[in-house]
N, C-alpha and C positions, 0 to 999 in steps of 0.2 A: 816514843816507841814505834816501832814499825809494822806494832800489829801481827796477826797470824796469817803466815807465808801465804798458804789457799789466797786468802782473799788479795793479793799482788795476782795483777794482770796478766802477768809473764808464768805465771804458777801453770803450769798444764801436767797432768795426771801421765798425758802421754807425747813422749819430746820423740822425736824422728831424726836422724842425724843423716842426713841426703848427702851421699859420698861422691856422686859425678856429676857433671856441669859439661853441657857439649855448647859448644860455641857455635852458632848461626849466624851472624850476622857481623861484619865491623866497617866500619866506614871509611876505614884508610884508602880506597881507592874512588870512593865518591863520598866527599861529607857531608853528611846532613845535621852536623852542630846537637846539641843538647837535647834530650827527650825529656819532656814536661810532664808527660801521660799518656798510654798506650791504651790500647782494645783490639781484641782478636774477633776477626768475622769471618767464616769459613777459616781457608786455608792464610790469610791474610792476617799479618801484624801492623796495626795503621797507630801512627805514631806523630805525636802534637811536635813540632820543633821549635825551637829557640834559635837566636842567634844564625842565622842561615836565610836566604833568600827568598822560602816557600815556608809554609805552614806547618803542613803532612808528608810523611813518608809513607807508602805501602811498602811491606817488603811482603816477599816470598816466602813463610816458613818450610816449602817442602825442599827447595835449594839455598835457601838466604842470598838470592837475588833481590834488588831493588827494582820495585817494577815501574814505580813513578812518582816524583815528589809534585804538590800540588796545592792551590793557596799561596798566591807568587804575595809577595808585599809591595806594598806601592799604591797609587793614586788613581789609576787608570782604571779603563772598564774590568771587572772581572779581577780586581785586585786588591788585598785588603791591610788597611791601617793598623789595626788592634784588633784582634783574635783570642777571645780566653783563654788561659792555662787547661782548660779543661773541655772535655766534649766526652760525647756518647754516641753509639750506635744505633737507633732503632727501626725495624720493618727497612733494612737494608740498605738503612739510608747512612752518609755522619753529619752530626746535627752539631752546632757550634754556634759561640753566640759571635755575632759581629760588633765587638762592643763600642767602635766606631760611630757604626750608622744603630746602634741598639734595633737588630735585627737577628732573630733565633732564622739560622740557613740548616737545607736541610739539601742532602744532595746525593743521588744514589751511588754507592762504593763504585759497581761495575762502569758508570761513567768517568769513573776518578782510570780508569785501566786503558780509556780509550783515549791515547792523545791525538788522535787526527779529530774526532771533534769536543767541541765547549759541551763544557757538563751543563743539562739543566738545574738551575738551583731555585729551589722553594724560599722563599726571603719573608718572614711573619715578623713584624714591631713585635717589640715586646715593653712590657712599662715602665716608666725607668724614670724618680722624682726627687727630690730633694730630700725627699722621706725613706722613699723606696730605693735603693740601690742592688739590682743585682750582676752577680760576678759570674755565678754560673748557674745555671737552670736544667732540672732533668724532672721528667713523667714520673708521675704517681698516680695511678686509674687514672679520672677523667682531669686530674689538677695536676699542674707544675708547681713544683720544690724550688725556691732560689735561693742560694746562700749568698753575703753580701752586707749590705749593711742598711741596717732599718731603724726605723726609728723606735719602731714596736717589738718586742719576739727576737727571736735568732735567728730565722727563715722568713721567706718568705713565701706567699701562696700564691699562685694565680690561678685564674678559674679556665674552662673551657671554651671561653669567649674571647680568652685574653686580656682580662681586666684583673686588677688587684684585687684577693678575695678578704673577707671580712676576718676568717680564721689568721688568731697569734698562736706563735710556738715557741714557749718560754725557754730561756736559759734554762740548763741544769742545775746553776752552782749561780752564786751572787757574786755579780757581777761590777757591785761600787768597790770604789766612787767614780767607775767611768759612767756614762749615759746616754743616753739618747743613741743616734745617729755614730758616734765615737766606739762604740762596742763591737759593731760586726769589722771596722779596720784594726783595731786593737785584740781581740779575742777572735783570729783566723779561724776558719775551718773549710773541710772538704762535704761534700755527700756524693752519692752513689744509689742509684736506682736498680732496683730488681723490676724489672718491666713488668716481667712475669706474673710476677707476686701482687704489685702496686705499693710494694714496701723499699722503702730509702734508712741507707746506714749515713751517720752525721757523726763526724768527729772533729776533735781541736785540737790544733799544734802545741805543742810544747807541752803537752797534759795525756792522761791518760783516759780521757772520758770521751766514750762514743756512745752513740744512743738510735733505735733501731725506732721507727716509726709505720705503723700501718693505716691501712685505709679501710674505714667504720664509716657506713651512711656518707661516703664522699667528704670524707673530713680527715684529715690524718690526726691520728693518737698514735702516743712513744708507748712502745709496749714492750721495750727493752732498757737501760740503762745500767753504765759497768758499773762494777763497786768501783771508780776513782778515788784513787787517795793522792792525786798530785794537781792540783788548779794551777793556773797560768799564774806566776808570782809576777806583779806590779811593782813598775819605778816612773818616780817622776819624770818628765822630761825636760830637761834643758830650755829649750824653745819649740817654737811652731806651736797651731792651734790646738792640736788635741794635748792633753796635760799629760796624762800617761801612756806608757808602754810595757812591751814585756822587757823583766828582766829574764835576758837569755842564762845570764850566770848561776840565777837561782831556781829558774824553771827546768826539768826534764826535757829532752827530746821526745820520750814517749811517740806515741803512733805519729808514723813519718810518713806513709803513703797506701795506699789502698786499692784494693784488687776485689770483685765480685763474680761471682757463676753465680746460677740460680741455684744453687743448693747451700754458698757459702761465702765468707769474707773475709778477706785476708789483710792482715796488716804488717806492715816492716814496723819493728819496734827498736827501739833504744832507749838507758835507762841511765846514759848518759845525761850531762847537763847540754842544754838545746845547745850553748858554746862549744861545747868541746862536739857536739855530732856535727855544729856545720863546718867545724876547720876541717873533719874530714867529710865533706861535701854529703853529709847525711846516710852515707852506705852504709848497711848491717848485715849482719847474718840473721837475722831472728826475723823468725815468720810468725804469727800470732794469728790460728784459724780460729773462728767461730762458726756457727750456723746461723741461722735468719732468724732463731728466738734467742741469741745471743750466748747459747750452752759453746761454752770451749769444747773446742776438735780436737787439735793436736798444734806443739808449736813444731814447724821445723827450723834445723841449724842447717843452712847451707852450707856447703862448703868453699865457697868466696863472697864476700860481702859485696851489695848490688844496691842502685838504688829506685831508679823507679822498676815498677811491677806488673804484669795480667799475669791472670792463669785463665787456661783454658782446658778441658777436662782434667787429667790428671797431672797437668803439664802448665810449668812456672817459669814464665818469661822475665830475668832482669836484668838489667842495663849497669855497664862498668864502664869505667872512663881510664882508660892507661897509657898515659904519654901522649899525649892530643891526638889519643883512640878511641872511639865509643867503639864497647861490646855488648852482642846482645846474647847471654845466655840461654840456653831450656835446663829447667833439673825435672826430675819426674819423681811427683808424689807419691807415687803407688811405695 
């Protein structure tokens, strides 16, 4: 049985059906290849790339001019190998891990605008073990969150020194017969930092379970957790070293990408099987707000399906891809 509707994640009291989409942005006359993850600062939409030559894209949101891509790839001074899917904004800076040289950089926006000179960039090690593997790292008061893969927990911690701290943060949901080290690459996830707050939202692909965590005595405790009723469903694997994987056929897509303001968090949701939302490259129309003690907002229904996301006050930036076009939308939540 499928249980009483309320408690379905997609269940919200109040649906919004957002009727206009103005288009800002496309890249048909300069490309900058795939968006991984966005962040709005000021007036500026800064954007991770794929496949493309550079890292980041600034654009313009007051004309949806390109102001300058940046993060060339390459071997040289000033130019990087392996660059996380993910990065954040803080105290003005964009901060990103260089998973290369395992180096958290941190570098100010306004130097990203100056191309007559080299940006200075802050370069901080960060720990990285046979044990400890992180993918991507963001502030929680005085400690960093890593997601990744551990051999303990589901995160990992580090402290203010930069050292791995003694704090586990367990799984939600039981997670055999994978183990060890094999869990954090088999059982994906994102998080996202409220700076503000010194609270981080953690969620997992192919499932419906996110879970909000705060900061008590310099320690983080989950003070949120959804009602999930869909766990990552497991298949053996054929070969290679770790033994299982997900199965995409029998798993949901459920929450697909994730956006924060300090008042709230958003997720793209489908309730598709994870197979059938990537043949169409993971786009939806469904928004899924909550607030920061994890109370549903409102969901809204777009009216074109998009896939990666920010919002920035009452205004929701997504990305569409049509005919080896990337578009970047606004719809406005009010």
């Amino acid at each position: 049985m499928e249980g009483i509707p309320k408690k379905k994640i997609d269940y919200f009291e109040l649906e919004i059906h957002i009727k206009d989409s103005e288009p800002i942005y496309s890249d048909r006359e300069a490309l900058i290849g795939n968006i991984t993850s966005m962040e709005i600062f000021n007036h500026l939409l800064i954007a991770r790339l794929a496949q493309i030559d550079y890292f980041f894209a600034l654009i313009d949101l007051r004309d949806g001019s390109l102001l300058s891509r940046w993060g060339r790839k390459g071997r040289g001074p000033n130019e990087y190998t392996a660059i996380g899917p993910d990065f954040y904004v803080a105290d003005s800076c964009l901060c990103f891990l260089d998973t290369g040289k395992r180096e958290l950089n941190r570098v100010r926006i306004t130097d990203l605008l100056d191309t007559m000179q080299s940006p200075r960039i802050q370069k901080t090690p960060y720990p990285y073990t046979t044990s400890f593997r992180p993918k991507h790292i963001v502030p929680a008061g005085e400690l960093f969150i890593a997601n990744g893969s551990f051999a303990d927990g589901a995160l990992g911690v580090i402290d203010k020194k930069g050292q791995i701290a003694d704090e586990t943060i367990p799984y939600p949901f039981d997670c055999n017969p994978v183990e060890g080290i094999y869990r954090g690459s088999t059982f994906q996830s994102r998080i996202k930092s409220n700076p503000r707050s010194g609270k981080f939202v953690h969620y997992y692909f192919s499932s419906d379970i996110f879970e909000i965590h705060e900061m008590k005595n310099s320690q983080p405790v989950r003070s949120c957790l959804s009602d999930f009723r869909h766990i990552p469903k497991l298949k053996v694997k054929p070969r290679g070293r770790a033994i299982y994987a997900i199965d995409y056929e029998r798993s949901i897509a459920g929450l697909l990408r994730v956006a924060t303001t300090d008042s709230a968090i958003y997720f793209t949701y489908s309730n598709d099987s994870y197979a059938a939302s990537a043949q169409r490259q993971h786009v939806t129309d469904e928004i899924l707000c909550f607030d920061w003690e994890g109370r549903k907002q409102a969901k809204y229904l777009l009216p074109l399906p998009v896939k990666e996301i920010c919002v920035s006050g009452n205004d929701l930036y997504g990305v569409r891809y049509d005919d080896d076009e990337m578009r970047i939308y606004r719809f406005s939540l009010k």
